[in-house]
N, C-alpha and C positions, 0 to 999 in steps of 0.2 A: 523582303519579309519585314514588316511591322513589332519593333520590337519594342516589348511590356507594352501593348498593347490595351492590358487592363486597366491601367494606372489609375485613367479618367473612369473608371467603371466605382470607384470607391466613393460614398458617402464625405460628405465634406466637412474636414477634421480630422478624417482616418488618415494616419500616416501611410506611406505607399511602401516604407521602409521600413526593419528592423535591424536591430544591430544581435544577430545570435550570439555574439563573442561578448556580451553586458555582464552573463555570468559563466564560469570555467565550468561551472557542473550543477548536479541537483542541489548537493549538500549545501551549496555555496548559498542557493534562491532559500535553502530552511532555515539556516543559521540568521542569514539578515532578516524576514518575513518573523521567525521567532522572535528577534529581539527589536524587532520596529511593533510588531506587533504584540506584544507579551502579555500584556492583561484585554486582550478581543479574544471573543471566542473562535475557536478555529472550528471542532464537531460538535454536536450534541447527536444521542440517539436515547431511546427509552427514558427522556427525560433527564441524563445528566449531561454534560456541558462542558468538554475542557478548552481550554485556554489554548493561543500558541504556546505559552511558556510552558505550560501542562505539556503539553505535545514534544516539546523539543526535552522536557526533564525525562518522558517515559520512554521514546523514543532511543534516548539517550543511556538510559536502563536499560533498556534490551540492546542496544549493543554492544552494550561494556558485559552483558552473559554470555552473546553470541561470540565475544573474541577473547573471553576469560575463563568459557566453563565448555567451550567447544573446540576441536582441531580443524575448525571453517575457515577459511584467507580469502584475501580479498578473487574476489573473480569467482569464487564459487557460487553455486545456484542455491536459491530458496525458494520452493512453493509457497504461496501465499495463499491458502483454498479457503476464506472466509469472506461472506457475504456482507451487507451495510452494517457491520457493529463498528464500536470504537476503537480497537485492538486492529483493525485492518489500517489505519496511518500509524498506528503505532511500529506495525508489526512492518512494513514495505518501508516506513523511514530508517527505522532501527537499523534495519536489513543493511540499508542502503550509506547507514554512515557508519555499518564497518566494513563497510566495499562489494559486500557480495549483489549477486546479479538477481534482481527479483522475477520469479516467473509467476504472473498472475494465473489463478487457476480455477478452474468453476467448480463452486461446492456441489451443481447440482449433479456433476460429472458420475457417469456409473465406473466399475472397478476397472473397468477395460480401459476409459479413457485417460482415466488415472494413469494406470502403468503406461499407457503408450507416451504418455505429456511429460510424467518424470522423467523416461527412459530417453526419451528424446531430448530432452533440456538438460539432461544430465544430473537435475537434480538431485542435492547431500544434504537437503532438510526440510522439514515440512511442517508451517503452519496450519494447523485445520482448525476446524471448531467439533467441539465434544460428538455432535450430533452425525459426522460420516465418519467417525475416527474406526468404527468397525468395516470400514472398508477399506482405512490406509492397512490395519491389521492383516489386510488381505494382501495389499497391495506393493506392501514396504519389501517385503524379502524378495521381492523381483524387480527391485530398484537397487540404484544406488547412496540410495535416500537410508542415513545413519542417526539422524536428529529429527525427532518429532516432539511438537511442542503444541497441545493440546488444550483447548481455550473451550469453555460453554458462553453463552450468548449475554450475559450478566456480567461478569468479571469486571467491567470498570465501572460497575455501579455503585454506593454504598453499599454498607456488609449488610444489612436487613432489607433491604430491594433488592441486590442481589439472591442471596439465598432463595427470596420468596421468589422471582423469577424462574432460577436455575432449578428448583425444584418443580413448580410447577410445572416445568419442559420436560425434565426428564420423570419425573412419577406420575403425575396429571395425565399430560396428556401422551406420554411415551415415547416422545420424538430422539430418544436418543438410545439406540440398542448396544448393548451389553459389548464390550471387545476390550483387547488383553494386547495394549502396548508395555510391556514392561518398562521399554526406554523411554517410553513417552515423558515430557518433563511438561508439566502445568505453566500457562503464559504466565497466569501472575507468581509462582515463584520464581520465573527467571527475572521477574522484575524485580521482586524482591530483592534477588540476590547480586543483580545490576545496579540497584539504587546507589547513588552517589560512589559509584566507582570510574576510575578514571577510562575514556575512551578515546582511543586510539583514530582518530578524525581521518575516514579514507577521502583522497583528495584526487578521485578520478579524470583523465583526461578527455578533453569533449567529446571524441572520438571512441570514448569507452563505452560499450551496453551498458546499460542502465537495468531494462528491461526484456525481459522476454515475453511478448504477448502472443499468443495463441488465437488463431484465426476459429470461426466456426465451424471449419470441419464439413459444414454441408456438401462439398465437391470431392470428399476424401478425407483422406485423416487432417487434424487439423494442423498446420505448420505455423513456428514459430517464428514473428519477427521481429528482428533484432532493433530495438531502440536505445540510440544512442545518450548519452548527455545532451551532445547539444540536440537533438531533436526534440525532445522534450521542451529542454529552454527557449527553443525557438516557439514550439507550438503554445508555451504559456507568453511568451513575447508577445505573439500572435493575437494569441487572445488579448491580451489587455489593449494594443493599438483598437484592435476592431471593436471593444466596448467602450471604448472613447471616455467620454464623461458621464456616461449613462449609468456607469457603476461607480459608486461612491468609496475606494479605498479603506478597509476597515472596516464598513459602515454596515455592506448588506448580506443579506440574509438568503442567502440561496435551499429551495428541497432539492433532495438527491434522491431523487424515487428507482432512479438506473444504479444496476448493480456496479462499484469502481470497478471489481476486475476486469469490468469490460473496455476497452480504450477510447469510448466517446466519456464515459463515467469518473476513469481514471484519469484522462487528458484535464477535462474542464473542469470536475469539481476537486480532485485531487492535488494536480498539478497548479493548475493558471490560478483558481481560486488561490493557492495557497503564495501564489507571487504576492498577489493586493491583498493578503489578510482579510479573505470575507468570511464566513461563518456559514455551512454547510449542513443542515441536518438530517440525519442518515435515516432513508425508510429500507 
């Protein structure tokens, strides 16, 4: 048997090898990537733009609510169910450096598939956006899901862009129906209330879930697969050998027209892009 056989199949400069062991975990690729990277822009969507250091300050805000205003610990599960805004790196980093397990979730999901992806990932919290939150109302008391944290499509905008947007979606054109979380707590007040508080930095081992991705279901219910620390690390490893010098470090400017919760959307522009500090903007 002919082994690595592929070696010679690679483009030349492409290394054959990676060292997955570079970094112990995700937290490890944001904390560097934030601080080499600090004044690049890391998102933009609707026109506003933040920084890694933006990224790693708000991020960092919403963990320090998640492990100061919640009874969450590390290894618990978090639904992430929001589409390309900015509060989606916000909301899966934040998640992720106070140890909990993020389950990516699709907004376009109906109430059924909901309950079945909480119920099964075990999920104890749930990011939405304003606009299916009258389905988690449906869907929460048949979960084990205790924290909902509810966001409209504007929220990291300026406060008069914002407003004009967030209105416009929900009176204009009425994309957002009427539902009654009472526990439900608003993304930007947990920012608020995270802002410069101290955060208790989870320092997961490679071998820890990271992630919980959910398959498409088209063969049956969808099932969940467990991605590790280093699997992650490797596959942004991965990518940056196989873009070789084609990608300019900092420099470029990638669209994100695929939705991240998806895990080709998630991997490439969330993950790897966020190794080389390129700047991503969210359709």
């Amino acid at each position: 048997m002919i082994e690595n056989f592929w070696k010679d199949k690679y483009p030349a400069g492409i290394t054959a090898e990676i060292n997955p062991d570079e970094f112990p975990n995700i937290q490890a690729v944001l904390k560097q990537s934030c601080q080499r990277f600090a004044d690049k822009p890391a998102f933009s969507n609707l026109g506003k733009t933040i920084t890694y250091g933006e990224l790693y300050a708000l991020s960092g805000a919403f963990a320090a609510w998640l492990q100061q205003h919640t009874d969450l610990k590390p290894g618990d599960r978090i639904a992430v169910q929001l589409p390309n805004v900015l509060q989606y790196p916000v909301a899966v980093f934040g998640a992720m450096r106070a140890g909990l397990i993020v389950v990516n979730t699709n907004p376009l999901y109906t109430a059924r598939e909901m309950e079945h992806q909480f119920n099964d990932s075990g999920a104890k919290a749930l990011v939405c956006l304003a606009n299916m939150a009258h389905l988690a109302e449906k869907v929460v008391p048949k979960t084990q899901v205790r924290h909902v944290i509810v966001t409209e499509v504007a929220d990291l905008l300026p406060p008069l862009k914002r407003l004009l947007i967030n209105s416009v979606i929900k009176y204009v054109k009425k994309m957002v129906p009427a539902y009654n979380l009472p526990q439900a707590v608003r993304f930007n007040d947990a920012l608020a209330l995270g802002k410069g508080q101290p955060v208790t930095e989870a320092n997961p081992q490679a071998n820890d879930v990271a992630v919980l991705q959910y398959t498409g279901g088209t063969t049956g219910v969808a099932k969940g697969a467990m991605l590790t620390h280093r699997n992650l690390v490797a596959n942004m490893l991965q990518c940056r050998a196989l873009m070789g010098s084609n990608l300019h470090e900092g420099c470029e400017i990638l669209i994100t027209p695929l939705p991240l919760y998806h895990i080709y959307a998630f991997t490439f522009h969330c993950m790897a892009m966020m190794l080389i500090g390129n700047h991503n903007v969210l359709i």
